[in-house]
N, C-alpha and C positions, 0 to 999 in steps of 0.2 A: 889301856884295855883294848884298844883297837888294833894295835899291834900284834896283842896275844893271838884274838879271835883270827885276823890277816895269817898269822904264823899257822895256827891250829887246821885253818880250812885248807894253808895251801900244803900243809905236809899230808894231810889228809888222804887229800886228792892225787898227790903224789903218791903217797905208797899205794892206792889203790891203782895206777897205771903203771906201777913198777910190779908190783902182782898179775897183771893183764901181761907185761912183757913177758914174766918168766912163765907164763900159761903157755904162751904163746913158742915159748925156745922149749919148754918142756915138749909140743908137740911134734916137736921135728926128730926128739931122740926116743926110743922106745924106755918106759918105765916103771916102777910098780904100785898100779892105781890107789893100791892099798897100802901105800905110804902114809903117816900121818900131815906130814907135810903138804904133800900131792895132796891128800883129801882138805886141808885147807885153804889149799891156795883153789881148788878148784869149788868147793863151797862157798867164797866167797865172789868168784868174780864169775861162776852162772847164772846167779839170779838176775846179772847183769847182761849178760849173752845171752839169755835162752829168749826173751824177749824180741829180738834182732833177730834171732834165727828163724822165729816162726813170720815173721814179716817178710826178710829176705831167704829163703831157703837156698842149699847150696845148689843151685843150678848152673852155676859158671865154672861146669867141667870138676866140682868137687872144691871145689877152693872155697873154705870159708871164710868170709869179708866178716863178720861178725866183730871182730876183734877189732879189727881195726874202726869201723864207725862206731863200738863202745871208745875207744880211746878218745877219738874225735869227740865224742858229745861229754867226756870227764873232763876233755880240757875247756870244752865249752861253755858248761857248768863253771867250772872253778873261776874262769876268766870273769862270770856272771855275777857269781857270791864276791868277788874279791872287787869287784867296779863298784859293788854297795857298801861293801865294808870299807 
């Protein structure tokens, strides 16, 4: 059982920072927002950014850190659940 729950949390957590990567390489190439795709990769992993954003806003010349301190606090998390599990 422990195994399963171990497996469950850390694939979990993974595809949710394999979502945050391709957010992330989607924004370097121009796209079309109204993709169904696009709309869920980005439904999923704003509610996770918009958070961050309003904390840190982009002030360092337009570059938004967002992404990367959400990925940081996923693996943080994950490291956290899986030390109890």
């Amino acid at each position: 059982m422990n195994f399963l729950l171990y497996t469950i949390i850390d694939t979990g957590f993974n595809l949710l920072q394999l979502l945050l990567l391709i957010r992330v390489i989607l924004s370097w190439f121009p796209h079309d927002p109204y993709n169904q795709i696009i709309q869920f990769i980005y439904s999923i992993t704003e509610p996770m950014m918009r958070p961050i954003r309003d904390i840190f806003p982009m002030a360092m010349g337009g570059v938004d850190f967002s992404p990367i301190i959400v990925f940081f606090l996923i693996g943080l998390l994950k490291k956290i659940l899986l030390s109890v599990v």
